[in-house]
C-alpha positions as CSV (number, residue, x, y, z in Angstrom):
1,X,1.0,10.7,13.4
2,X,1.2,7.8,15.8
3,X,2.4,4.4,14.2
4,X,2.6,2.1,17.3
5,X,6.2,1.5,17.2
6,X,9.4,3.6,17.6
7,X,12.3,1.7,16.1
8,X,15.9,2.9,16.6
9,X,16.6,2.8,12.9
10,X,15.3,1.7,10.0
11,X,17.4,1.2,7.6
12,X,16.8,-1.9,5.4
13,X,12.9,-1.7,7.0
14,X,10.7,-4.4,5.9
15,X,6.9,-3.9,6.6
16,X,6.4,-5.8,10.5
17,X,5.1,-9.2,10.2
18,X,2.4,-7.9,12.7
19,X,1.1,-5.1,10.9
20,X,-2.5,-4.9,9.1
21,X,-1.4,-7.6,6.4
22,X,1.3,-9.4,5.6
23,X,4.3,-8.3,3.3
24,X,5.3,-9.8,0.1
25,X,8.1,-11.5,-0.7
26,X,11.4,-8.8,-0.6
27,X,13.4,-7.8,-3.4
28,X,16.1,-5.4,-2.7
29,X,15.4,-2.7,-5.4
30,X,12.3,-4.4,-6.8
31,X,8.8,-2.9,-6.2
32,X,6.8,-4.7,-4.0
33,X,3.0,-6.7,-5.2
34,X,-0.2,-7.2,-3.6
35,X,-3.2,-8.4,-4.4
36,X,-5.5,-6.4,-5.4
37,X,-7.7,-6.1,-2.2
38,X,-4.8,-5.6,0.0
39,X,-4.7,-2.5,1.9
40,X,-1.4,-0.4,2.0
41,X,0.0,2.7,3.6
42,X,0.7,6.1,2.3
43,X,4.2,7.9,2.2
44,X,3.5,11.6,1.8
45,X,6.3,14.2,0.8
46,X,6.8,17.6,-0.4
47,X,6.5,17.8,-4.4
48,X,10.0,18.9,-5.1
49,X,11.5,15.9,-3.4
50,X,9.1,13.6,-4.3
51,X,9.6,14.2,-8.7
52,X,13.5,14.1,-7.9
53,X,12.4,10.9,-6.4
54,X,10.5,9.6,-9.2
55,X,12.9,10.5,-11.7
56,X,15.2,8.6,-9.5
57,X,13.5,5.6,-9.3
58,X,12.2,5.3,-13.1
59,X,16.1,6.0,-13.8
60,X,16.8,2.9,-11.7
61,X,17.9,-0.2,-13.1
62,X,15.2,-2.4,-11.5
63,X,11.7,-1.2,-11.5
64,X,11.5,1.0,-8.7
65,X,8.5,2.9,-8.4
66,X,4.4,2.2,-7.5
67,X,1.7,4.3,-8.1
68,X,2.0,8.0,-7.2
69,X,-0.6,10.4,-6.1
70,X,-0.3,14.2,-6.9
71,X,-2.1,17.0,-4.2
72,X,-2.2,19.7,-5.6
73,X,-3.8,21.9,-3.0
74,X,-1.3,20.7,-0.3
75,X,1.3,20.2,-3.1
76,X,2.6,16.8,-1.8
77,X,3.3,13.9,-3.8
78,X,2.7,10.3,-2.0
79,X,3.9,7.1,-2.4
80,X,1.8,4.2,-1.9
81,X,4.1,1.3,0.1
82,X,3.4,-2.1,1.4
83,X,1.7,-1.8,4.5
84,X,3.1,-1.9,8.0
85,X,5.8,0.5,6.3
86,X,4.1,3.5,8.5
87,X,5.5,1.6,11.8
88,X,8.9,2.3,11.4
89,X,9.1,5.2,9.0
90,X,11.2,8.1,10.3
91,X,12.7,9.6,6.9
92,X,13.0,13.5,7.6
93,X,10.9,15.8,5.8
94,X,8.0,12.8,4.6
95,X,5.1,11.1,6.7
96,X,3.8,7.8,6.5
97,X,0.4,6.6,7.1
98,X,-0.8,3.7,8.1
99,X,-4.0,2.4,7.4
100,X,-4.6,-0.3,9.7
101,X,-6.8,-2.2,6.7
102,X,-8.7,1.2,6.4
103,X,-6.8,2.8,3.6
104,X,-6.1,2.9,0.3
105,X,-6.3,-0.1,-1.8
106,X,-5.0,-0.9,-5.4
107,X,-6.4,-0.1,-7.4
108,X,-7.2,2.7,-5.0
109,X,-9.8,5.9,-6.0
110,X,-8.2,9.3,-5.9
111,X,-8.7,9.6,-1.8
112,X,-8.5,13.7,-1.9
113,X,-10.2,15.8,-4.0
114,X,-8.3,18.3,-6.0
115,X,-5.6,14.9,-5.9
116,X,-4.2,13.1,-9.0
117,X,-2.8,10.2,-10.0
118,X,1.2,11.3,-11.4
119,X,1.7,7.6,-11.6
120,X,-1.5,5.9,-12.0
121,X,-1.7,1.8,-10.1
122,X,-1.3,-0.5,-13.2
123,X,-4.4,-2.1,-14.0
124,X,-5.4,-4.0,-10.8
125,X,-1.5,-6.0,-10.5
126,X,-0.8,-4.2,-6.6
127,X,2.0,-3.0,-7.4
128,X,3.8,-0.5,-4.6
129,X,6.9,0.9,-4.0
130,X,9.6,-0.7,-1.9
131,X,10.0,1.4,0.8
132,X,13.8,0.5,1.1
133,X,14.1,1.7,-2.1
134,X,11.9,4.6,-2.1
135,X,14.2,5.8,1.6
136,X,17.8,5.6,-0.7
137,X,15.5,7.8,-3.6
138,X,14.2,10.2,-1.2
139,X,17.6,10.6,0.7
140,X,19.3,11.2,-2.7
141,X,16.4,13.8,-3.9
142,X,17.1,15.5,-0.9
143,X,20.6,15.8,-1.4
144,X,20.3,17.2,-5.0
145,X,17.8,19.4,-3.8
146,X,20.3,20.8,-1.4
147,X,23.5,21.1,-3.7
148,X,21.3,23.1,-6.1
149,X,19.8,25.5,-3.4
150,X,23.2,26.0,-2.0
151,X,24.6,26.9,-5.8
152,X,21.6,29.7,-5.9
């Protein structure tokens, strides 16, 4: 996957203010809006780590959590995200893809087949998940993930 840029870290990442469209206005621990032609970019992780996640984020305080597509055949879960997320996305074990303004839009058609919406997009608002947010949930998934492998 090439995203253009190689950041030294990411933490706290904001979509780049030269990516395919603009950002939103950022809310620590809020999920993220666009309109409902905008484009975004696609984080993709195994399925395991990717419920853990979900249950993370719809166990947060603030809402936490966009819409979610299911494969089933590659049995991934992903995430859509604002775009210009894919340019600085280095979490271990996930990929992000960028779509350059070629992707997925919300309300976006299932873009696999054999793929399902788990979280469907909410009637046409744009609402995505923060990828801030969505790095801590994955990082903790992961986490639990390990702890009850390693208790096995």
């Amino acid at each position: 996957m090439e995203t253009g840029a190689t950041p030294s870290t990411t933490a706290g990442h904001l979509p780049s203010p030269d990516s395919s469209a603009p950002p939103t206005r950022h809310v620590e621990g809020a999920v993220g809006h666009l309109g409902p032609a905008e484009p975004c970019d696609l984080v993709t992780v195994p399925a395991r780590q990717g419920l853990e996640a979900v249950d993370i984020l719809r166990r947060a305080a603030a809402p936490g959590v966009g819409p979610v597509l299911h494969d089933g055949a590659c049995d991934t879960l992903g995430f859509l995200v604002p775009p210009g997320t894919a340019d600085a996305w280095d979490v271990p074990g996930s990929a992000c893809t960028q779509t350059s303004g070629r992707g997925l839009r919300i309300p976006a058609e299932l873009p696999v087949t054999g793929s399902d919406w788990l979280l469907p997009p909410d009637g046409g608002t744009g609402t995505v998940t923060d990828p801030a947010v969505l790095r801590e949930a994955l990082g903790e998934a992961a986490r639990l993930i390990e702890a009850a492998d390693n208790r096995r």
